[in-house]
N, C-alpha and C positions, 0 to 999 in steps of 0.2 A: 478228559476221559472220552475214547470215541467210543460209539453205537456200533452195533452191530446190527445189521435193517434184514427184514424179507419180506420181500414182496408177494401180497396176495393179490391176486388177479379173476379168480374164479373160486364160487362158494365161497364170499366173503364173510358171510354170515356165518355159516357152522363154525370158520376158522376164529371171527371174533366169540361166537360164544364158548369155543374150546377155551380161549384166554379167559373170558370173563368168567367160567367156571372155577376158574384158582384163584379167584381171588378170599380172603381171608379177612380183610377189615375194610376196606372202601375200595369204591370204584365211580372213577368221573368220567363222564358220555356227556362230547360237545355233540353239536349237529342242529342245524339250522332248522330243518325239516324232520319231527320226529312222529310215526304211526305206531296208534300202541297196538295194533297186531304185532308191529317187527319188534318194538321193547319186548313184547310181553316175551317171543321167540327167543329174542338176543340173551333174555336175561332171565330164564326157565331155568336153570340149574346151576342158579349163584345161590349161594348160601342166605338166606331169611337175616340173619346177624351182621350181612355187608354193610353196610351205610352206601346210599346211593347221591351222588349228586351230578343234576342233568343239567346244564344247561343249553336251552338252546331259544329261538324266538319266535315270537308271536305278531303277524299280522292280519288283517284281517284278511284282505283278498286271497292271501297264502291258505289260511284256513276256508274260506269261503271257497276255493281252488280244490280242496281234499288236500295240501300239500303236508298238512299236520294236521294232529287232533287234539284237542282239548283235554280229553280225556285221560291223556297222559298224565296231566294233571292227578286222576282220582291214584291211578295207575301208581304215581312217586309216591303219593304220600300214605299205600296202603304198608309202605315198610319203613319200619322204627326209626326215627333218625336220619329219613331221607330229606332230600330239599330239590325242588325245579327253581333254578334262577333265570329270567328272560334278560336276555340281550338284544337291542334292536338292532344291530351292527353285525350280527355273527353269520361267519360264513364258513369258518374252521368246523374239523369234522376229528375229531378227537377220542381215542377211549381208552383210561389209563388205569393201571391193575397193581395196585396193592404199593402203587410209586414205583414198582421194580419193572413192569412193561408196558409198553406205548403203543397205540395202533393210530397213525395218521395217512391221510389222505381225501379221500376226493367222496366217499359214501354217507350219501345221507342214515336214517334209520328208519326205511321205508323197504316195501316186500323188496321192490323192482333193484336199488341201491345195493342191498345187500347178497341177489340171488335165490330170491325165495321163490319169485316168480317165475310162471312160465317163460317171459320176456324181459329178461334180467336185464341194467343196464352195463354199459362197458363203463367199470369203474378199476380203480388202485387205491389198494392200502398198504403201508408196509409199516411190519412192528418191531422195534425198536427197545433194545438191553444193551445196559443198561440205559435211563431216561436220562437224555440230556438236561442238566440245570436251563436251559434257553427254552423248554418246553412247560417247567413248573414257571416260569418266571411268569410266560405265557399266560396260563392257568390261574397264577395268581393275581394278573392285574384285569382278566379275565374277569374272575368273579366282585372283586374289586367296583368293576363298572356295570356289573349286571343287576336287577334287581328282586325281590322272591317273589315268586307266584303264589296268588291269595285266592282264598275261596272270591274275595268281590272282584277282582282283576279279569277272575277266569269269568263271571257272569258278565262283566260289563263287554268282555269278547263274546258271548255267546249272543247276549242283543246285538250287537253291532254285526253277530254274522247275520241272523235273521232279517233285520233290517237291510241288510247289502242285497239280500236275493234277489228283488222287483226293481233294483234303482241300477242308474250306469256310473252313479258318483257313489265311492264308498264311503262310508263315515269313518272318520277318524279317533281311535281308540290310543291314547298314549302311556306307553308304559315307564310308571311312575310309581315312587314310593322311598323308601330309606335303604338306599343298595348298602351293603355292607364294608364299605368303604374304610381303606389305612389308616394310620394317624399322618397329619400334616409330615411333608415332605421332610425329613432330616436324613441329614449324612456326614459323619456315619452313624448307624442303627446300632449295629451286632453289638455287643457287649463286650466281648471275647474275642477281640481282633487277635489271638493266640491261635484259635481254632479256625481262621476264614477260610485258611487255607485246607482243611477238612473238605469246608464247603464248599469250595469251589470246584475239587476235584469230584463232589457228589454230594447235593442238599439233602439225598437221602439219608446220610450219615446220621441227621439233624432228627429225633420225631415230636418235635416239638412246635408247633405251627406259627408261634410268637418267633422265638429263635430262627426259624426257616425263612418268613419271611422277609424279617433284616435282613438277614445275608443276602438275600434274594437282590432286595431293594439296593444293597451294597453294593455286590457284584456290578449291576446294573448301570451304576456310575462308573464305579471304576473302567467300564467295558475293556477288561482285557481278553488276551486272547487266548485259547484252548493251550493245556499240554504244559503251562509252565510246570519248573519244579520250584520248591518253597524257596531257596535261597532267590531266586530270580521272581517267583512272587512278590515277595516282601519287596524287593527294592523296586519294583515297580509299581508297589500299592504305597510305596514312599515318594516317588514322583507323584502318583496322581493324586497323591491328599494335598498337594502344595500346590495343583495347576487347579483343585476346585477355589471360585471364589470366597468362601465364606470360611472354608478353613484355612486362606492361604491372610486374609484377614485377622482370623485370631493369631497364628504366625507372626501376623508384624506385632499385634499388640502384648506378645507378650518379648517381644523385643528385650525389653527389662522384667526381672521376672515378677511376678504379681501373685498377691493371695488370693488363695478359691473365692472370698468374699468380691472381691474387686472384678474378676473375671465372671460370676455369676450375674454381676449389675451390668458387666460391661453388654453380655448375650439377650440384658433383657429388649437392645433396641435392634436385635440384629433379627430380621427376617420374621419368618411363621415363630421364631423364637418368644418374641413383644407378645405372642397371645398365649403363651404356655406356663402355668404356673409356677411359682417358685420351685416346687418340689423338682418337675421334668425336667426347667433348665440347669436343677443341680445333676440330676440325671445324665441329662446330656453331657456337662463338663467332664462328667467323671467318667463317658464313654469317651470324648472326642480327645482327652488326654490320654488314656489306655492306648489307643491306636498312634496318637504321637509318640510315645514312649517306644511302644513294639517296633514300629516303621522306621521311626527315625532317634533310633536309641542314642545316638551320639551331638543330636541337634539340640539334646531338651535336656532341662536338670531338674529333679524335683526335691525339695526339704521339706523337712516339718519341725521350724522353729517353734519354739512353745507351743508346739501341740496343733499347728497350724500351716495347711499345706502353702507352700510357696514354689510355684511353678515357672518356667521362662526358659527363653534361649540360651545357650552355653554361653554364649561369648559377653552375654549382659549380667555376669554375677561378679563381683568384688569378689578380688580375695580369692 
């Protein structure tokens, strides 16, 4: 699916907060550098009921600098259901509106960045409909690796800024805690290898944030490329399930076909798999068949002798 992009260049500010005004259920604002005078401006006529979530980072010299505020902090969390996650890596400058439009580019969330100042900086943003799947995916491994800002996180920055002001060595404050992090690596994910190709052409299809992100994480391996149509999907999501290692591996072993029991013990020593309960590796089987089945409908045969699934290659069945 392509975008359709425009470029702002001047008043970037009124133009994001004209977008951030429509928005209706959430709205995510990346940005490295963020002053909650320019939040408070940016985000003055979003609806009280949006869900806010900010990420952006915190270090000390940066804040001990004026380059962000702290405060921001009070700022996120005076609205219901908001969250500030820190990233110490982030350089992306992000603002996405209700999943349906994007604003990227080069502005922080400070007067000067966005034009509110007298002495604006020379900045570009341009917003984007519909949002690329390559910018959630983005977004998603984004918060992934980010972690939430806490009432003790923000005090132990705010010692750490006072203590920086008389000294030429800054103290080191690291951010740390339980980021909200995927389940261990599996592929494939999605459930409904029927629907991927929904996804692919738009995860907004998806509003389901479990479902979204499999496909997400899906897609991601598969890395095809933009614009297929489904027939040409499919058989390329049938090549690339046979060029990953770990599913081209159950491929051979089911060589001769095998029952669910057999194939359940056989996943318990393969990979991230050895430490996932009996219940998930049943899970798993019953998704990583679904997609051999759909992809590769003519490779795989499946029975159910006595009541009992018996799965495997075509060419390994008697009879």
């Amino acid at each position: 699916m392509s975008s359709k992009a425009t470029l702002l260049t001047e008043k970037i500010g009124l133009s994001l907060g004209e977008c951030a005004r429509q928005a209706r259920h959430r709205l995510t604002l990346v940005a490295p550098f963020i002053k909650r005078k320019a939040l408070e401006r940016l985000i003055a006529d979003v609806t009280p009921s949006v869900t806010l979530t900010v990420v952006t980072r915190w270090k000390v010299d940066e804040i001990s600098a004026g380059a962000s505020d702290l405060s921001v902090f009070d700022l996120v969390h005076e609205r219901v259901g908001s969250r500030l996650l820190l990233h110490p890596r982030l350089h992306a400058k992000v603002l996405l509106i209700d999943d349906q439009v994007a604003a990227i580019g080069s502005a922080n969330v400070t007067d000067a960045a966005l034009g509110f100042a007298d002495r604006p900086n020379a900045e570009v943003m341009a917003t984007l409909h519909p949002v690329p799947n390559r910018l959630f995916l983005f977004l998603l491994h984004l918060e992934r690796d980010a972690v939430p800002a806490t009432e003790e996180l923000r005090r132990k920055f705010e010692e750490a800024v006072k203590a920086a002001a008389p000294q030429l060595t800054l103290p080191v404050v690291e951010v740390t805690g339980d980021a909200p992090r995927g389940p261990p690596s599996l592929f494939p994910c999605f459930r409904n290898p029927e629907q991927l190709h929904r996804g692919y052409v738009s995860v907004v299809e998806f509003s389901d944030p479990e479902a979204r992100a499999a496909i997400l994480d899906d897609l991601a391996v598969l890395a095809l490329p933009d614009g297929l149509d489904e027939p040409t999907f499919r058989e390329r999501v049938g090549v690339r399930l046979l060029a990953v290692g770990s599913v081209r591996a159950f491929d051979e072993f089911v060589t001769q076909p095998r029952y669910f029991g057999e194939m359940v013990e056989w996943l318990k020593g393969r990979g991230v798999l050895a430490d996932q309960s009996p219940e998930d590796r049943k899970l798993y089987l019953q998704t990583l068949v679904r997609w051999l089945r759909h992809f590769l409908p003519t490779r795989y045969r499946l029975e159910e002798p006595n009541y009992s699934e018996l799965f495997g290659r075509v060419e390994g069945w008697q009879g």
